[in-house]
Structure formats: C-alpha cells, structure tokens
Backbone as CSV, one residue per row, in Angstrom:
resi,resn,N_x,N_y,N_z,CA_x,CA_y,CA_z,C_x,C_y,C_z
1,UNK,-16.015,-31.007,-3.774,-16.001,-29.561,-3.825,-16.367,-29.028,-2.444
2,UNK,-15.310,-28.236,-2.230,-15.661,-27.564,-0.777,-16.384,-26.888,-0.456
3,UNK,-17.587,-26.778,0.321,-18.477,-25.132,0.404,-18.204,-24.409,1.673
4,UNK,-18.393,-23.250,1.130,-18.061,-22.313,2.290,-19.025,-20.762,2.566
5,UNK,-19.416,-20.087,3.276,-20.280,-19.283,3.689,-19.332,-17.771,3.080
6,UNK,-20.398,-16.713,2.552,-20.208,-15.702,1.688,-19.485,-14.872,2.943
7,UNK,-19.676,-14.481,3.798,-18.800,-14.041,4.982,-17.739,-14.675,4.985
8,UNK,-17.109,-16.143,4.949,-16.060,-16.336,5.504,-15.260,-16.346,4.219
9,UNK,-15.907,-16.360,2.949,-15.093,-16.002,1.559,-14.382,-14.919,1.851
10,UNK,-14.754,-13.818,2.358,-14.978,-12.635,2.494,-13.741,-12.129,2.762
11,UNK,-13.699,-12.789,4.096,-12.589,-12.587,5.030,-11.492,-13.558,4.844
12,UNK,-11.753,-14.789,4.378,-10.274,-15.644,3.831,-10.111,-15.448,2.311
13,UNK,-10.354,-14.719,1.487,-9.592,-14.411,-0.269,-8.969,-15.309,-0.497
14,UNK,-7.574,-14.534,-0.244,-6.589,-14.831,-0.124,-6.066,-16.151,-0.187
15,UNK,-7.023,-16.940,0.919,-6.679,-18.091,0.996,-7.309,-19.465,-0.010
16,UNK,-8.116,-18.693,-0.040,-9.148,-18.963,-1.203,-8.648,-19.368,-2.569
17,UNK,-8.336,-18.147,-2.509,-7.274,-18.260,-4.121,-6.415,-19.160,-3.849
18,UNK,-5.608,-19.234,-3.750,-4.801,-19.899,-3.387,-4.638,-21.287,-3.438
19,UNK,-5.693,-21.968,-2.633,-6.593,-23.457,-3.197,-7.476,-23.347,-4.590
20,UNK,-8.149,-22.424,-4.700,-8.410,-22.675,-6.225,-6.836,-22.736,-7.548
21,UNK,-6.339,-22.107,-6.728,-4.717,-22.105,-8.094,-4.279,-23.499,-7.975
22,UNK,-4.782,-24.116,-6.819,-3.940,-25.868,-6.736,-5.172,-26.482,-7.260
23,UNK,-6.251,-25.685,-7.828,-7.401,-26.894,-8.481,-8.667,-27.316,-7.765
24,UNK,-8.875,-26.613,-6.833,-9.837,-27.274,-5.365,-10.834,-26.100,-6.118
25,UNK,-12.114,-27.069,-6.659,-13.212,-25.708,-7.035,-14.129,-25.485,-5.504
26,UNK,-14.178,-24.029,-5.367,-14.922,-23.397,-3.939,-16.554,-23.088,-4.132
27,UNK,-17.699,-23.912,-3.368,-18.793,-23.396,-4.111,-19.095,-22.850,-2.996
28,UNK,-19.311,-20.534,-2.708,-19.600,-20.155,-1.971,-21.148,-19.898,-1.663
29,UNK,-21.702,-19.743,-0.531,-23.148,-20.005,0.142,-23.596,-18.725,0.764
30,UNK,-24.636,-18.229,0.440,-25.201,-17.080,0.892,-26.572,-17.227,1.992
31,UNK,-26.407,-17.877,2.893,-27.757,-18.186,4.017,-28.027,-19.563,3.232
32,UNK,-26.786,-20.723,2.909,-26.817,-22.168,2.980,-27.110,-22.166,1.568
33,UNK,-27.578,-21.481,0.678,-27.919,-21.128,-0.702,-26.633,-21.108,-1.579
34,UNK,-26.270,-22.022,-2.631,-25.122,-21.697,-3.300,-25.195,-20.653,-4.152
35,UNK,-24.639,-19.835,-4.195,-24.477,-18.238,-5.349,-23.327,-18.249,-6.080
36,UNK,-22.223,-19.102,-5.927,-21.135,-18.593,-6.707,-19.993,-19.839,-6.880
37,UNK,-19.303,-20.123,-7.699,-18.317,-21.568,-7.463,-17.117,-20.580,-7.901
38,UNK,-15.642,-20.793,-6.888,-14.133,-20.405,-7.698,-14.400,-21.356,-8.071
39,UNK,-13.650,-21.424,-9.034,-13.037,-22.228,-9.619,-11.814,-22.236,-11.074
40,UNK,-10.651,-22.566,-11.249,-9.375,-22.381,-11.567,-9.923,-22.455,-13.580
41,UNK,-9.346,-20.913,-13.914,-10.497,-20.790,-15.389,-10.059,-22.282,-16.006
42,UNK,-10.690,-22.461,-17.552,-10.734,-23.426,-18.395,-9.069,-23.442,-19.218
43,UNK,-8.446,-24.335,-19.130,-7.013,-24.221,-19.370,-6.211,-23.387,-18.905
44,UNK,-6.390,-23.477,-17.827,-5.223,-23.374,-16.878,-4.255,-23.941,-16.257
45,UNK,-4.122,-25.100,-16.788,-3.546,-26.471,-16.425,-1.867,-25.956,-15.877
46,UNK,-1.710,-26.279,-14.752,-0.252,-25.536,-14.835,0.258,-27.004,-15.774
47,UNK,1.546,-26.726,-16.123,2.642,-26.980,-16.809,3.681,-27.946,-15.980
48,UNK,4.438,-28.987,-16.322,5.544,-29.591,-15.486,6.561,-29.004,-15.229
49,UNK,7.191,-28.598,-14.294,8.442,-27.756,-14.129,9.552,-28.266,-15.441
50,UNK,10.061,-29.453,-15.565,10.656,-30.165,-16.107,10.405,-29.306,-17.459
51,UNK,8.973,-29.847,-18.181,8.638,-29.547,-19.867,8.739,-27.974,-19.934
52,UNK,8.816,-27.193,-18.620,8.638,-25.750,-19.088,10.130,-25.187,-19.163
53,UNK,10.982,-26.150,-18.566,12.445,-25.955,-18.456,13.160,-26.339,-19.652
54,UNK,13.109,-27.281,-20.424,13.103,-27.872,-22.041,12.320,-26.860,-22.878
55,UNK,11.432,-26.399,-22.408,10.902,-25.260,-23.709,11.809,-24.087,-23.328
56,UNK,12.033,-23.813,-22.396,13.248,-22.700,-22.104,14.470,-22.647,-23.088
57,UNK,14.693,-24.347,-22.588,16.796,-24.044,-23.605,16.217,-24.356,-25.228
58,UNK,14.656,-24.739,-25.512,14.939,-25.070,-26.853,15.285,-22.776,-27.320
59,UNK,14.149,-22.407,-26.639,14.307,-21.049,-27.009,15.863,-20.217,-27.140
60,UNK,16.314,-20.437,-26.013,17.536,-19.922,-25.944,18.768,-20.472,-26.985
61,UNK,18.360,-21.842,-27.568,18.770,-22.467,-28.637,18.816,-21.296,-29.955
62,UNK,17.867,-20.485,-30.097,17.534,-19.407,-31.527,18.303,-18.444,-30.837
63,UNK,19.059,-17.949,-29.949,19.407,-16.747,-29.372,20.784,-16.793,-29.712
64,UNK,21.303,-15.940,-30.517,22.347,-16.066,-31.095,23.126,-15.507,-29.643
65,UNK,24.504,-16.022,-29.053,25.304,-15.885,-28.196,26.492,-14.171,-28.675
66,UNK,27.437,-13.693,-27.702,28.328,-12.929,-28.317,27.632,-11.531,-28.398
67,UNK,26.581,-11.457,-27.879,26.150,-9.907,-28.408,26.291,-9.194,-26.771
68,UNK,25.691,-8.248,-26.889,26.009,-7.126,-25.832,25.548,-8.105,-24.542
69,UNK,26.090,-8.004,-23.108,25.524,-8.434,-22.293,24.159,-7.622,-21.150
70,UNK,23.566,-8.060,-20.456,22.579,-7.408,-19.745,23.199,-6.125,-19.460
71,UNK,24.294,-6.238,-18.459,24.713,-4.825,-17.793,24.993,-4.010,-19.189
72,UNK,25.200,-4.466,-20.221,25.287,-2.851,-21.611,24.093,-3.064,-21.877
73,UNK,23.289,-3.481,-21.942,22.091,-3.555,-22.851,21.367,-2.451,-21.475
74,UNK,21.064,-2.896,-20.654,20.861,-1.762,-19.132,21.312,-0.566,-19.447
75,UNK,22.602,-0.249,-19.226,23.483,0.920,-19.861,22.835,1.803,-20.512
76,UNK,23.655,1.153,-21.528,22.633,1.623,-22.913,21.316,2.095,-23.076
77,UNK,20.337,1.659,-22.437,19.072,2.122,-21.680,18.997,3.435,-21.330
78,UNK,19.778,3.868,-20.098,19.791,4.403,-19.661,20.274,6.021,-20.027
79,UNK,21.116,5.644,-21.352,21.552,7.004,-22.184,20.611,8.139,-22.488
C-alpha cells in the first residue's frame, strides 16, 4: 500500500483516483500520521470485458427484432 502526504493528495486527485480504480489502496498522511486510506469500495470488482460482452448478446437475445429503429424512436421523441 502506497502512502502519500495530505498536500500532495490534494493536488494529485485525479491521479489518485485513478490508481485506486486499478485497485492500488492509497493510505494518506497528515505530518507522517496516517488519517485516511482510498481505497476501491467493497465489490467493485471490475468485470472481464469478454463475460460482460456475453451478458450483452444473452440480453439482446429477449429483444424482439423488426420494431421501430433508433432514428424513429428519436423522431418520435421529438413530436
């Protein structure tokens, strides 16, 4: 676990986040004192591209085909 100083949290966020979304828990330090850990919540597990792509076509499997397409369904909206 990486530590890092409450100032330089401060000023890198961003970047911060960022490594916590890939799983890296951050334990931040206030005058060498730990006060705070990111860390990526409790089931958050990302997903395999692959298994989330198979849960896709099973869905689109129930979607009955033949009906209005996006650009009328848009349209239509817009009436």
């Amino acid at each position: 676990m990486r530590t890092i100083g409450a100032y330089e949290a401060k000023t890198h966020l961003p970047r911060l986040l960022d490594e916590v979304a890939r799983g890296e828990p951050i334990t931040i330090t206030k005058h060498g004192v730990p006060v705070a850990v990111l860390a990526p919540p409790r089931g958050a597990a990302r997903k395999d591209v692959s298994d989330v792509i198979a849960e896709l076509r099973e869905v689109r499997k129930g979607i009955p085909s033949g009906g209005p397409s996006i650009r009328e369904m848009i349209e239509e909206g817009r009436r």
